[in-house]
N, CA, C and O atoms as CSV, one atom per row, in Angstrom:
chain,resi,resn,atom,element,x,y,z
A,1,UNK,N,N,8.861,9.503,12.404
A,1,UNK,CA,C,7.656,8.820,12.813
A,1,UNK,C,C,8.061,7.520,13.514
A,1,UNK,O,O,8.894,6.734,13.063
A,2,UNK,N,N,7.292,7.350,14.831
A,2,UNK,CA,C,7.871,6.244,15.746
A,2,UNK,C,C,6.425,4.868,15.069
A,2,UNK,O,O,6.413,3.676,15.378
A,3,UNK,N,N,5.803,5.302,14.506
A,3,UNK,CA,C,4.773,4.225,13.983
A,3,UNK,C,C,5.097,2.675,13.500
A,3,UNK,O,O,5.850,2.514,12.540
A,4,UNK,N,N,4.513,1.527,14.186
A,4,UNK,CA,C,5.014,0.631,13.335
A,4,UNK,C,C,3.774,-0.147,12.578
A,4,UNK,O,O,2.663,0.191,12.986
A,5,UNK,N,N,3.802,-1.161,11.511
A,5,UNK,CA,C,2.388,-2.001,10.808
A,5,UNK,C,C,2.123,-2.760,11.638
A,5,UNK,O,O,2.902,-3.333,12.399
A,6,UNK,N,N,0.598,-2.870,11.556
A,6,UNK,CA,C,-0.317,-2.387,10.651
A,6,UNK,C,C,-0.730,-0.931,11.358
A,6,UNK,O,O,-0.813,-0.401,12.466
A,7,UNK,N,N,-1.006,-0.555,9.401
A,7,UNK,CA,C,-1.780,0.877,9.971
A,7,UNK,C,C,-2.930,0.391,8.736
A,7,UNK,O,O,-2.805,-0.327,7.744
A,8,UNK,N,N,-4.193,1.217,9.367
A,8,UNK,CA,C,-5.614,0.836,8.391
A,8,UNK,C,C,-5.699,2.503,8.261
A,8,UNK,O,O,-5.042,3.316,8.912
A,9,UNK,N,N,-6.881,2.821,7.045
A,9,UNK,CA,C,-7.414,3.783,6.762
A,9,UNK,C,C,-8.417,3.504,5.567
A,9,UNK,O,O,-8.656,2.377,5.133
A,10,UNK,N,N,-8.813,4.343,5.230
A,10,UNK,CA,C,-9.992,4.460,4.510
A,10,UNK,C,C,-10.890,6.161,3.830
A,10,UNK,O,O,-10.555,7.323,4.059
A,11,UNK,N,N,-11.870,5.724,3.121
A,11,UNK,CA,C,-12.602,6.944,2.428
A,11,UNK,C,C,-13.385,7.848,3.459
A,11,UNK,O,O,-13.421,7.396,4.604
A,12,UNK,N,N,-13.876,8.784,3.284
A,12,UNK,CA,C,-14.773,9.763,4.162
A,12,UNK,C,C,-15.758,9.457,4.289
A,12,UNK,O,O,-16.304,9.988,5.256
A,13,UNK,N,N,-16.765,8.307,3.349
A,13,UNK,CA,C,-17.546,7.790,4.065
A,13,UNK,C,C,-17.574,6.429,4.564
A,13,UNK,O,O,-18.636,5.851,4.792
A,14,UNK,N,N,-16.428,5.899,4.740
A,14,UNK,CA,C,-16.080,4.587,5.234
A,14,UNK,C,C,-16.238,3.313,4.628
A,14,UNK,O,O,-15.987,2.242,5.181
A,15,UNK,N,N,-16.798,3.514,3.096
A,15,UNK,CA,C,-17.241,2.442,2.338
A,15,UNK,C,C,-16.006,1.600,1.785
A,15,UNK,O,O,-16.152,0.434,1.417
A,16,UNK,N,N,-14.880,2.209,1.753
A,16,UNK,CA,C,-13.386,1.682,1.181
A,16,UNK,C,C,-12.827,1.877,2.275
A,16,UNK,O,O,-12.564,2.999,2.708
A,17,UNK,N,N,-12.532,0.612,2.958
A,17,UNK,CA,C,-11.040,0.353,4.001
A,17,UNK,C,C,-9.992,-0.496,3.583
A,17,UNK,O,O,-10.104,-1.478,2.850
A,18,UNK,N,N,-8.674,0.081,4.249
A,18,UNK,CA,C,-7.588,-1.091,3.955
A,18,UNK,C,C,-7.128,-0.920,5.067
A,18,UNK,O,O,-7.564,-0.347,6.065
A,19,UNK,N,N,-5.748,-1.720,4.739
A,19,UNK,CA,C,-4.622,-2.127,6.033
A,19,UNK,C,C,-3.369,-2.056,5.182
A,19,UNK,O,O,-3.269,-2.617,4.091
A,20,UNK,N,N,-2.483,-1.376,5.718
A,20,UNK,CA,C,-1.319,-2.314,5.274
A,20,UNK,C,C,-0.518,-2.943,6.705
A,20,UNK,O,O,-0.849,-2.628,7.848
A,21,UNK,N,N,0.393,-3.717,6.423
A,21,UNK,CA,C,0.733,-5.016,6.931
A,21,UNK,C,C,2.260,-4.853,6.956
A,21,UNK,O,O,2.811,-5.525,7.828
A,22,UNK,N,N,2.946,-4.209,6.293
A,22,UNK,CA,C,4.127,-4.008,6.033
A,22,UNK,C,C,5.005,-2.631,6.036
A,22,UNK,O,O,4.412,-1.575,5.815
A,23,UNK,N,N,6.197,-2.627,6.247
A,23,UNK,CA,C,6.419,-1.394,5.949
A,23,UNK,C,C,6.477,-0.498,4.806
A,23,UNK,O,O,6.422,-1.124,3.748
A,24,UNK,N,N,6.577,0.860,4.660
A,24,UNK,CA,C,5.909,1.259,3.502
A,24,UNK,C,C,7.483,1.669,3.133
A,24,UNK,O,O,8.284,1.815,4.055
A,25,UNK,N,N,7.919,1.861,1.654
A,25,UNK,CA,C,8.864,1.897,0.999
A,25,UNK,C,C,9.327,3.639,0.929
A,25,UNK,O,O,10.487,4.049,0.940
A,26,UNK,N,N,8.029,4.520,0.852
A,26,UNK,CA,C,8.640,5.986,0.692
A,26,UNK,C,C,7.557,7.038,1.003
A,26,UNK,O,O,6.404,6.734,0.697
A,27,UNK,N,N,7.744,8.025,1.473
A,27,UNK,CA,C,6.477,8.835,1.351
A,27,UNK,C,C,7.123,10.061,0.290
A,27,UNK,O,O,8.335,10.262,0.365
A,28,UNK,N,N,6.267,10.909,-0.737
A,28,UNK,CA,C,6.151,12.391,-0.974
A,28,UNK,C,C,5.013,13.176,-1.712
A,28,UNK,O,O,4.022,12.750,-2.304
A,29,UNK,N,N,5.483,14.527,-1.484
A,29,UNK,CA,C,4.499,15.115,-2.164
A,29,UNK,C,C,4.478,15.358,-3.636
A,29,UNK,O,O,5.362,16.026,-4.172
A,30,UNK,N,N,3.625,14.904,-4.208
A,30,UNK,CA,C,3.660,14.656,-6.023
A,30,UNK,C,C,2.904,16.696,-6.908
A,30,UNK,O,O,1.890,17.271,-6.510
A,31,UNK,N,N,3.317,16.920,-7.407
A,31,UNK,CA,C,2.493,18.454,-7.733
A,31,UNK,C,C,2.725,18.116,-9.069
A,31,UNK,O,O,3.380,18.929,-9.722
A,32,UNK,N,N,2.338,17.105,-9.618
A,32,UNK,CA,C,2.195,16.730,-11.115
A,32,UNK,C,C,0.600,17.290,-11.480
A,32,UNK,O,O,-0.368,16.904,-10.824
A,33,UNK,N,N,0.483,18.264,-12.634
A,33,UNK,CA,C,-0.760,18.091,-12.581
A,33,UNK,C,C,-1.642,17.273,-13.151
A,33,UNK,O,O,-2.330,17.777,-14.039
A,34,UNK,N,N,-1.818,16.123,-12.884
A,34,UNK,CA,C,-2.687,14.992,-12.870
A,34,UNK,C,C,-2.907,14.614,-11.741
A,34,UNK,O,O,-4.090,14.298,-11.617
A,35,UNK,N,N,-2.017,14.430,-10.369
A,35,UNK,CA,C,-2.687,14.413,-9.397
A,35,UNK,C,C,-3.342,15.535,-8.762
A,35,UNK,O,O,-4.338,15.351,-8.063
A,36,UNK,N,N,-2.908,16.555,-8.935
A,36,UNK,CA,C,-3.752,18.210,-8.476
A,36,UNK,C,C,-5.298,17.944,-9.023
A,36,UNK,O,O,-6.315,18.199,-8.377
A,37,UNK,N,N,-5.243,17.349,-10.419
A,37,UNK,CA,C,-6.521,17.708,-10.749
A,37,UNK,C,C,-7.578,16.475,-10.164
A,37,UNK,O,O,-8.756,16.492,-9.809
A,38,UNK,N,N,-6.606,15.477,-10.246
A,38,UNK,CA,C,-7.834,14.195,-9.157
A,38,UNK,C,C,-8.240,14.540,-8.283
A,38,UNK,O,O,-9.406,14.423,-7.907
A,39,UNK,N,N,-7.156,15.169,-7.636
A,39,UNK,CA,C,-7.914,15.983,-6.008
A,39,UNK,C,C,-7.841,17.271,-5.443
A,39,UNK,O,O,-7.647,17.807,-4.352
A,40,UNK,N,N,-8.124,17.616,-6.875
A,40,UNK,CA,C,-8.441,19.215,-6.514
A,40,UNK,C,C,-7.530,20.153,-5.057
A,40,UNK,O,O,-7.935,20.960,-4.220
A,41,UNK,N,N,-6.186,19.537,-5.333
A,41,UNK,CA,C,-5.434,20.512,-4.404
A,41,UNK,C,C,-3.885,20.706,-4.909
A,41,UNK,O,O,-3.502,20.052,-5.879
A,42,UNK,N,N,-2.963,21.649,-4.211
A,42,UNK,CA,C,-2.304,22.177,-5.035
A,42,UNK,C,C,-0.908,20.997,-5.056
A,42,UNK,O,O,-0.025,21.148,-5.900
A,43,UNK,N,N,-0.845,19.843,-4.039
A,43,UNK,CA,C,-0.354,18.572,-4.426
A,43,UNK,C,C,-0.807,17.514,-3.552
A,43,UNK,O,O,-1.574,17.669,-2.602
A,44,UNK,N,N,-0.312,16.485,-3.911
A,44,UNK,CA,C,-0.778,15.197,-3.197
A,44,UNK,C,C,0.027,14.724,-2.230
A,44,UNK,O,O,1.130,15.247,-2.387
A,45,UNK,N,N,0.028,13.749,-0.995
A,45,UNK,CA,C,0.627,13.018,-0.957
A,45,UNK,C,C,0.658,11.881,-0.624
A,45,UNK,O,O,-0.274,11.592,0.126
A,46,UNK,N,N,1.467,10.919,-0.898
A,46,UNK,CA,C,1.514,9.656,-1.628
A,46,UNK,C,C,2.331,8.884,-1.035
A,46,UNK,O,O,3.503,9.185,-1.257
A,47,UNK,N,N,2.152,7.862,-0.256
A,47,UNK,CA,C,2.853,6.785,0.213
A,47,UNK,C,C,3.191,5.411,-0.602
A,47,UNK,O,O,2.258,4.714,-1.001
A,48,UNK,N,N,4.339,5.098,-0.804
A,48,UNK,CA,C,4.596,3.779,-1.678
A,48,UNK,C,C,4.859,2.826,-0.726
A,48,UNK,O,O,5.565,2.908,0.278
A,49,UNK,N,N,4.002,1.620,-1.292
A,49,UNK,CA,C,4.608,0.206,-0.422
A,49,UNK,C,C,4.552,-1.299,-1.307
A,49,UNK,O,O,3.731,-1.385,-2.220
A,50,UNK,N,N,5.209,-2.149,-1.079
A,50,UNK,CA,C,4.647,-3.230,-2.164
A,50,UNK,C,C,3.284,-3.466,-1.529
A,50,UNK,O,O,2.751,-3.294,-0.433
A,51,UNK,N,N,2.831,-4.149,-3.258
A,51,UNK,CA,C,1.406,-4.717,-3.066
A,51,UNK,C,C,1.237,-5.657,-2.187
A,51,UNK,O,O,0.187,-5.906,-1.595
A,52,UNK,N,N,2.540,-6.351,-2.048
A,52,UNK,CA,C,2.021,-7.740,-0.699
A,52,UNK,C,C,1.505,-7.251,0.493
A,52,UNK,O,O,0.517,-7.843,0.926
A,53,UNK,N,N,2.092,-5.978,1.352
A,53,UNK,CA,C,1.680,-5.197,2.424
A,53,UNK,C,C,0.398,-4.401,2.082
A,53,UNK,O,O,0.125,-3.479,2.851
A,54,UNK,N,N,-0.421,-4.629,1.040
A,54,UNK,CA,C,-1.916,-3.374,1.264
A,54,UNK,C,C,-2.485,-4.574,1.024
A,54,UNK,O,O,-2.085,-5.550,0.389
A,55,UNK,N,N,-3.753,-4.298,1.790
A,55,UNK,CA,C,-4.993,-4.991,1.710
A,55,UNK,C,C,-5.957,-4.313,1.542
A,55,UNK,O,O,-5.936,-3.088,1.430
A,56,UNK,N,N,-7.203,-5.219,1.491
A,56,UNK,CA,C,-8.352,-4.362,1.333
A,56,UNK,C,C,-9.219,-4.841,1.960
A,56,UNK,O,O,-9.694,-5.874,1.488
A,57,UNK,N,N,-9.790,-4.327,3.249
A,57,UNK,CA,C,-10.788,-4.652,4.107
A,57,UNK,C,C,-12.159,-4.844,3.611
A,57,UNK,O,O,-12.840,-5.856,3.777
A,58,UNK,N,N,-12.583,-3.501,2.829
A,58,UNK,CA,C,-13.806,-3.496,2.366
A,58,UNK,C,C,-13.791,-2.528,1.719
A,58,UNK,O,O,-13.550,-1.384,2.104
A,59,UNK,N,N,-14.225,-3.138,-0.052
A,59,UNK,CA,C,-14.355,-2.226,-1.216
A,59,UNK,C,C,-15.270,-2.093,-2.023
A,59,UNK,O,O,-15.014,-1.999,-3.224
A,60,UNK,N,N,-16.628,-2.053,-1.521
A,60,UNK,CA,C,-18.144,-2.521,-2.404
A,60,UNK,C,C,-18.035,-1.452,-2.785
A,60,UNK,O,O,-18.744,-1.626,-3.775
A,61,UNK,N,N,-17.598,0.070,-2.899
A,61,UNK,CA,C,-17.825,1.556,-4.101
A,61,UNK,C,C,-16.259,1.666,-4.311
A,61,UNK,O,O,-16.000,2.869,-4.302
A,62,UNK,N,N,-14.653,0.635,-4.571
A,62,UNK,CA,C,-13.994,0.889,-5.391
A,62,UNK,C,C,-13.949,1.067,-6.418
A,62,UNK,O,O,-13.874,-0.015,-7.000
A,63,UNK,N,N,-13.950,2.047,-7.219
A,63,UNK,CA,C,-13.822,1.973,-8.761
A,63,UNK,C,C,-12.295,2.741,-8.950
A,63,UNK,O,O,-11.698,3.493,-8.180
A,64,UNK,N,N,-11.920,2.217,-10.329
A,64,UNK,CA,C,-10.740,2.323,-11.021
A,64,UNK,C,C,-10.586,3.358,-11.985
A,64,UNK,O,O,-10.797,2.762,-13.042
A,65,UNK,N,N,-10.334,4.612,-12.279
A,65,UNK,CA,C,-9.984,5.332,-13.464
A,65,UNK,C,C,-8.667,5.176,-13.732
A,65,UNK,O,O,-7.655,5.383,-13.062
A,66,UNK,N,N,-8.928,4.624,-15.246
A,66,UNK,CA,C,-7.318,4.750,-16.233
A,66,UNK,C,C,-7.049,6.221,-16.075
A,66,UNK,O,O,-8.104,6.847,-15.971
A,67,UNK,N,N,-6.234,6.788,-16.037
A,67,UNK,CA,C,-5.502,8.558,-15.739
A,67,UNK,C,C,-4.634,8.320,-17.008
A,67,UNK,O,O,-4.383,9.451,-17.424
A,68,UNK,N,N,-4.105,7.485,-17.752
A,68,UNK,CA,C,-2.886,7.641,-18.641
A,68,UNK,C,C,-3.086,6.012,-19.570
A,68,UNK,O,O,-4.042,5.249,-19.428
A,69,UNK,N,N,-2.129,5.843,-20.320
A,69,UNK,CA,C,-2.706,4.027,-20.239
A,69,UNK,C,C,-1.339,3.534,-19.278
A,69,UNK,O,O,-0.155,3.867,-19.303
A,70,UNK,N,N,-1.830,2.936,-18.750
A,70,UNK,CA,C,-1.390,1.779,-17.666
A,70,UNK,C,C,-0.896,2.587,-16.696
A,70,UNK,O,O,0.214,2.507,-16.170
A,71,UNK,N,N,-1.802,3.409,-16.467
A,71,UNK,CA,C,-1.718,4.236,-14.552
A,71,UNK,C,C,-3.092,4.028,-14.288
A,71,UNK,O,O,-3.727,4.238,-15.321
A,72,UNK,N,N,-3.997,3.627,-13.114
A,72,UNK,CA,C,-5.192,4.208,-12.696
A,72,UNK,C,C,-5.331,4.740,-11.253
A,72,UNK,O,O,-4.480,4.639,-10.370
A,73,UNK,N,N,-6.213,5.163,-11.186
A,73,UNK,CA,C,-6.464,6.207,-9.984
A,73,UNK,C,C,-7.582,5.021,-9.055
A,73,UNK,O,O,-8.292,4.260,-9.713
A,74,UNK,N,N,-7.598,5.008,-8.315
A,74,UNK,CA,C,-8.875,4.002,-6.942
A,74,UNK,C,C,-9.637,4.910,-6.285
A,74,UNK,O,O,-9.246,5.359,-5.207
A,75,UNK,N,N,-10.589,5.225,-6.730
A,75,UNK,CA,C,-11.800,5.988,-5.611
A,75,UNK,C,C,-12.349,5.354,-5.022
A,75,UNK,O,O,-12.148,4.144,-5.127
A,76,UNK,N,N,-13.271,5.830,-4.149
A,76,UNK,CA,C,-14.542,5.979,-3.644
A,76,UNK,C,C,-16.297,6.100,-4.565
A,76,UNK,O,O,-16.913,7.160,-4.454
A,77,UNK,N,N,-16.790,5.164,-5.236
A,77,UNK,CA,C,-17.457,6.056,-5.668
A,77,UNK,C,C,-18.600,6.083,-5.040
A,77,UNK,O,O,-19.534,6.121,-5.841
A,78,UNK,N,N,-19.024,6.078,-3.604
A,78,UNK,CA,C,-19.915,6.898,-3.354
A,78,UNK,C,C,-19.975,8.093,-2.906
A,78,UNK,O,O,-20.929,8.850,-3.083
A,79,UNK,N,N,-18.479,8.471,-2.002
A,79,UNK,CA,C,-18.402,9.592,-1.582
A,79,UNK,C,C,-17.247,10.647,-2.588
A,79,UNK,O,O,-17.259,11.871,-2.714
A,80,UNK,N,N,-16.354,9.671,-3.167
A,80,UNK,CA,C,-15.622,10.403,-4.380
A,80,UNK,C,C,-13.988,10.644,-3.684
A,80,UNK,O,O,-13.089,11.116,-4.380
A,81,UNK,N,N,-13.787,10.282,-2.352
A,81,UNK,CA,C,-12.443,10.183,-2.115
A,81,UNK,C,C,-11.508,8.900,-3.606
A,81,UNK,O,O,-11.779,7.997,-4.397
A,82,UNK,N,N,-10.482,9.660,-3.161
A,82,UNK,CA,C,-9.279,9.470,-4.553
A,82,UNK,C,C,-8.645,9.253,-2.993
A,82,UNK,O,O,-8.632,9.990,-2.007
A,83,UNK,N,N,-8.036,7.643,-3.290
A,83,UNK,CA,C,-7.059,6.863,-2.557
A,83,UNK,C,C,-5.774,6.151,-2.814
A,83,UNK,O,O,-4.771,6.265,-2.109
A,84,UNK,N,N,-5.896,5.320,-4.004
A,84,UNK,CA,C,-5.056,4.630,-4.886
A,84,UNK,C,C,-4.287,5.112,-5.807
A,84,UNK,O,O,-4.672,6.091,-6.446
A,85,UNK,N,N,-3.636,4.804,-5.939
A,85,UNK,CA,C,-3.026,5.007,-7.551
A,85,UNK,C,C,-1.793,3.392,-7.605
A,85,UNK,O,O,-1.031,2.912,-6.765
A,86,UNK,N,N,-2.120,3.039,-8.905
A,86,UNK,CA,C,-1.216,1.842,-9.610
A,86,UNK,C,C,-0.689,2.134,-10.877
A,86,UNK,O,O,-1.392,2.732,-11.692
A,87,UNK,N,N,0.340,1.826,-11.122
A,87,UNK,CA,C,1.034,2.118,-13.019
A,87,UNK,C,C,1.853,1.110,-13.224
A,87,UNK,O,O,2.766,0.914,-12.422
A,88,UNK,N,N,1.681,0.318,-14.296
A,88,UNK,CA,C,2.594,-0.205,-15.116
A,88,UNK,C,C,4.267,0.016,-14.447
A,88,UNK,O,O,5.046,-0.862,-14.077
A,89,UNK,N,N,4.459,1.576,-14.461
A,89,UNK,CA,C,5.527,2.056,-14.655
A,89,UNK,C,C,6.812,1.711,-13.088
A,89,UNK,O,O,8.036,1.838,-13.097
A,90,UNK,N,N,6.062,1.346,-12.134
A,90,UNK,CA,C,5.518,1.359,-10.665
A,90,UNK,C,C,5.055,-0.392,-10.442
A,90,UNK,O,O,4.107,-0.574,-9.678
A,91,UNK,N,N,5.715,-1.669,-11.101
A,91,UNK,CA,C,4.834,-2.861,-11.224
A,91,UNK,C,C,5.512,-3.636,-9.360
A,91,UNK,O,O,6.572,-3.893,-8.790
A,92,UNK,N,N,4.243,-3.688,-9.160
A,92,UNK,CA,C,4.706,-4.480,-8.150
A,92,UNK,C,C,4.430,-3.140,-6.272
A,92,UNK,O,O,4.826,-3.256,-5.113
A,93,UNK,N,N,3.633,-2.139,-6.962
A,93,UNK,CA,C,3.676,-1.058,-5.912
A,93,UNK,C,C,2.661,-1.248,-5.548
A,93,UNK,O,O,2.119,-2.280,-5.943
A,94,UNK,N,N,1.867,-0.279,-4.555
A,94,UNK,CA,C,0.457,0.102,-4.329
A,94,UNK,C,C,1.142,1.497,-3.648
A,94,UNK,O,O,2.059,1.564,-2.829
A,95,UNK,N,N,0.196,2.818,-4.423
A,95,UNK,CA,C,0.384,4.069,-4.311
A,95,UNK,C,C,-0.993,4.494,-3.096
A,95,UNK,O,O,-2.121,4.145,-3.444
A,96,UNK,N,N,-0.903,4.927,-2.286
A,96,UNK,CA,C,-1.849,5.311,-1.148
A,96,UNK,C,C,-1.467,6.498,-1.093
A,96,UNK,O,O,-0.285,6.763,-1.315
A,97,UNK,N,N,-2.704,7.817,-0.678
A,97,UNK,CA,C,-3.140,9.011,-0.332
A,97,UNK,C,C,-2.357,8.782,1.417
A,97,UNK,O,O,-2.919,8.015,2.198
A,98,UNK,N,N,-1.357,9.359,1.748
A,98,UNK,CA,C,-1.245,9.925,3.090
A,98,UNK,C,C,-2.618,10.383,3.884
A,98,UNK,O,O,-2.901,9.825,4.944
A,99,UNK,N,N,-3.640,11.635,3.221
A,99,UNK,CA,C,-4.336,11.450,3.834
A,99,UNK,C,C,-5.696,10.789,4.420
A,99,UNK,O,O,-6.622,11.185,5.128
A,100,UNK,N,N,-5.345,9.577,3.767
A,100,UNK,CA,C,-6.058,8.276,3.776
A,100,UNK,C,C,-6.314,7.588,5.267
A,100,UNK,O,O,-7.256,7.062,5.859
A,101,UNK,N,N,-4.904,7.905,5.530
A,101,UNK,CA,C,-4.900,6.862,7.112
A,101,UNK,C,C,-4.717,7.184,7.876
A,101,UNK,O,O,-3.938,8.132,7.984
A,102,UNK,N,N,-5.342,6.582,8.978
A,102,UNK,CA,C,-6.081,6.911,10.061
A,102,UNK,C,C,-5.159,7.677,11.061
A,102,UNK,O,O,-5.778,8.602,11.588
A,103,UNK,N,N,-4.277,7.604,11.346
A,103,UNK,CA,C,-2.865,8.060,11.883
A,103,UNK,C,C,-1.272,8.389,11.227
A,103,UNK,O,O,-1.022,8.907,10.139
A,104,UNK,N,N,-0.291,7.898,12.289
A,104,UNK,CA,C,0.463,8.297,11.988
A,104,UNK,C,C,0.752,6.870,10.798
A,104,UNK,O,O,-0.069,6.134,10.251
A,105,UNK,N,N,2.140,6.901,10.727
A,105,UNK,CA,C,2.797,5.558,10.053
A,105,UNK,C,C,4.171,5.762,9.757
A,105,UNK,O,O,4.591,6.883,10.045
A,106,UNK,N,N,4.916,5.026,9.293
A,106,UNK,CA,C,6.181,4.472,9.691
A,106,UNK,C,C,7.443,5.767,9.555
A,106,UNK,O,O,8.464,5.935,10.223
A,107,UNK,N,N,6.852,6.582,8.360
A,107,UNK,CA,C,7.557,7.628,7.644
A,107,UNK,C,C,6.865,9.305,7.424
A,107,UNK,O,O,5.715,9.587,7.088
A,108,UNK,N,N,7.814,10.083,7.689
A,108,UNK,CA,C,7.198,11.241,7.406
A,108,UNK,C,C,7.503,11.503,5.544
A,108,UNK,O,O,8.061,10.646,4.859
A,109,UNK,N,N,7.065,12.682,5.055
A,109,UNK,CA,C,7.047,13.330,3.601
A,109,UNK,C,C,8.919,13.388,3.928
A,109,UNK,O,O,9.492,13.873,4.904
A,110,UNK,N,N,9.640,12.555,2.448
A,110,UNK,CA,C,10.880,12.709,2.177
A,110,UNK,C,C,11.423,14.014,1.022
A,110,UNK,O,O,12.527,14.489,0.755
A,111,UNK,N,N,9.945,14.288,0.512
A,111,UNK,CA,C,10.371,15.221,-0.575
A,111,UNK,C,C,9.028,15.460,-1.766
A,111,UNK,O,O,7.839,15.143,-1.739
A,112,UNK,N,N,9.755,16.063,-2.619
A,112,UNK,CA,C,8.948,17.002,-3.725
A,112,UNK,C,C,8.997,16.356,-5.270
A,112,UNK,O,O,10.003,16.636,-5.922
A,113,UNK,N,N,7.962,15.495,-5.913
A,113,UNK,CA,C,8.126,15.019,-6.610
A,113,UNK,C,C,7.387,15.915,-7.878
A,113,UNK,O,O,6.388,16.530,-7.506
A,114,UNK,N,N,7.793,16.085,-9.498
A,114,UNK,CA,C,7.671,17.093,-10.284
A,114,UNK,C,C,7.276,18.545,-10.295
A,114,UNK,O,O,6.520,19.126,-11.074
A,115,UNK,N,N,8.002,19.040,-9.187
A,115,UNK,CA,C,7.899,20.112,-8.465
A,115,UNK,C,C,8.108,21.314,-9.450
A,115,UNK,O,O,7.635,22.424,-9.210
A,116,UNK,N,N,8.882,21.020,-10.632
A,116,UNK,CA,C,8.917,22.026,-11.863
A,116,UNK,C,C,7.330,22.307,-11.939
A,116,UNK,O,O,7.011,23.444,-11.590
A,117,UNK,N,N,6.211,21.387,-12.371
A,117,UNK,CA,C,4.804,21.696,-12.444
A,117,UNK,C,C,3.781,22.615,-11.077
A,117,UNK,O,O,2.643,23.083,-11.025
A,118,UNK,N,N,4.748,22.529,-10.290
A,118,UNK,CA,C,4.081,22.974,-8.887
A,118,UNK,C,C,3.102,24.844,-9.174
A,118,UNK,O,O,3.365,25.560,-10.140
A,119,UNK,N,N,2.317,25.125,-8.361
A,119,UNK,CA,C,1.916,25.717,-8.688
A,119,UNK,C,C,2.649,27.237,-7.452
A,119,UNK,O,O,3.352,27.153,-6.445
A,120,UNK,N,N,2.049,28.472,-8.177
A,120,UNK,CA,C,2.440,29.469,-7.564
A,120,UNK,C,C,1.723,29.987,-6.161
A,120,UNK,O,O,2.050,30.753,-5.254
A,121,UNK,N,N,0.390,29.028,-6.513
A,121,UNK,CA,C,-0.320,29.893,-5.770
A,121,UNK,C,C,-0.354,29.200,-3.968
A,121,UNK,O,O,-0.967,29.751,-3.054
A,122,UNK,N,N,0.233,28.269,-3.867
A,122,UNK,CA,C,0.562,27.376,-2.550
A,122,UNK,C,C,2.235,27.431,-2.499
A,122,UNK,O,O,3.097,26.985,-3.257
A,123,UNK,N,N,2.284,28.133,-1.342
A,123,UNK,CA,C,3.738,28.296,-0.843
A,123,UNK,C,C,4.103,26.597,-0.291
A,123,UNK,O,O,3.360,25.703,0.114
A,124,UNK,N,N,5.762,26.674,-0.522
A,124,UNK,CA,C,6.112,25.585,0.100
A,124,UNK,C,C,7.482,26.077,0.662
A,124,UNK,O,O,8.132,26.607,-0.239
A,125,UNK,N,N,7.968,26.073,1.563
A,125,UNK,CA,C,8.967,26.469,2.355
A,125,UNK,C,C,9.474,25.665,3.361
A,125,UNK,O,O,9.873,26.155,4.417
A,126,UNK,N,N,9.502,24.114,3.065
A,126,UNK,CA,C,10.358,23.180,3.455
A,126,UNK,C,C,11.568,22.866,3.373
A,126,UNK,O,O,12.161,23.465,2.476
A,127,UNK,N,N,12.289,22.013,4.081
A,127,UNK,CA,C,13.689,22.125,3.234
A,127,UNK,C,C,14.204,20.687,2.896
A,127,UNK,O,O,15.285,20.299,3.341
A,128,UNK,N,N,13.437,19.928,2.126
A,128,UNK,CA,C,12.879,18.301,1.620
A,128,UNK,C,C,13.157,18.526,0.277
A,128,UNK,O,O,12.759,19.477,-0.395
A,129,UNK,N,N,14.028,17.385,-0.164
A,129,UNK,CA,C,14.436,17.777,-1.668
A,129,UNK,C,C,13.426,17.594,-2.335
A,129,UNK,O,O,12.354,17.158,-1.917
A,130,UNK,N,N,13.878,18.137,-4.192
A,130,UNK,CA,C,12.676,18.493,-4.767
A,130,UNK,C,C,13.683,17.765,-5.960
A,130,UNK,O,O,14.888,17.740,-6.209
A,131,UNK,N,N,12.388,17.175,-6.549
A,131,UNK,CA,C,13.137,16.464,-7.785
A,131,UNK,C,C,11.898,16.766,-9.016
A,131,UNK,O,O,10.890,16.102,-9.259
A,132,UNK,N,N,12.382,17.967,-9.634
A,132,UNK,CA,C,11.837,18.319,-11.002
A,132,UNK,C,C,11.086,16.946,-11.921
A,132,UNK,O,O,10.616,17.137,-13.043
């Protein structure tokens, strides 16, 4: 990806926008099922960057679900897009939906994150490491 910051994006009905400002630290696809089941697909994917580089343009229907204790998930809640994710585990990150933003950005998908949980029924036939 030839992309450089800022890149902005946002929810499907436009009520949650951001920016980030910085470059982003990693992209992959997560097939944990906790993110499958936030967004109802067979994985996610997930861009990491520090929190100093995300902003938030406009968030009057952000809401927060705890997913674990000290992980939460960032929706949408008027239209119900799942954007965010933050954890304890992760201090100092901001987790963003790839298909969140508006274009391209700095990095393509590096790989396969708890891919042991992955499911059968979505082929994957990349050749991007996979870390169980």
């Amino acid at each position: 990806m030839s992309a450089s910051p800022p890149f902005a994006g946002g929810c499907l009905c436009g009520a949650v926008r951001f920016r980030v400002t910085g470059p982003t630290k990693w992209c992959a696809h997560c097939h944990c099922t906790l993110c499958r089941r936030a967004h109802g697909a067979a994985f996610v994917t997930w861009v990491g960057l520090e929190d100093v580089h995300f902003k938030l343009d406009s968030d009057p229907t952000l809401a927060w679900y705890e997913s674990t204790p000290g992980a939460q998930r960032g929706f949408c809640s008027r239209c119900g897009t799942t954007l965010l994710f933050r954890s304890a585990r992760w201090p100092g990150e901001m987790h963003v939906t790839r298909a969140a933003f508006d274009g391209d950005i700095d990095r393509a998908p590096a790989g396969h994150a708890y891919f042991s949980t992955h499911v059968e029924w979505a082929r994957v036939d990349d050749d991007l490491p996979v870390r169980r």
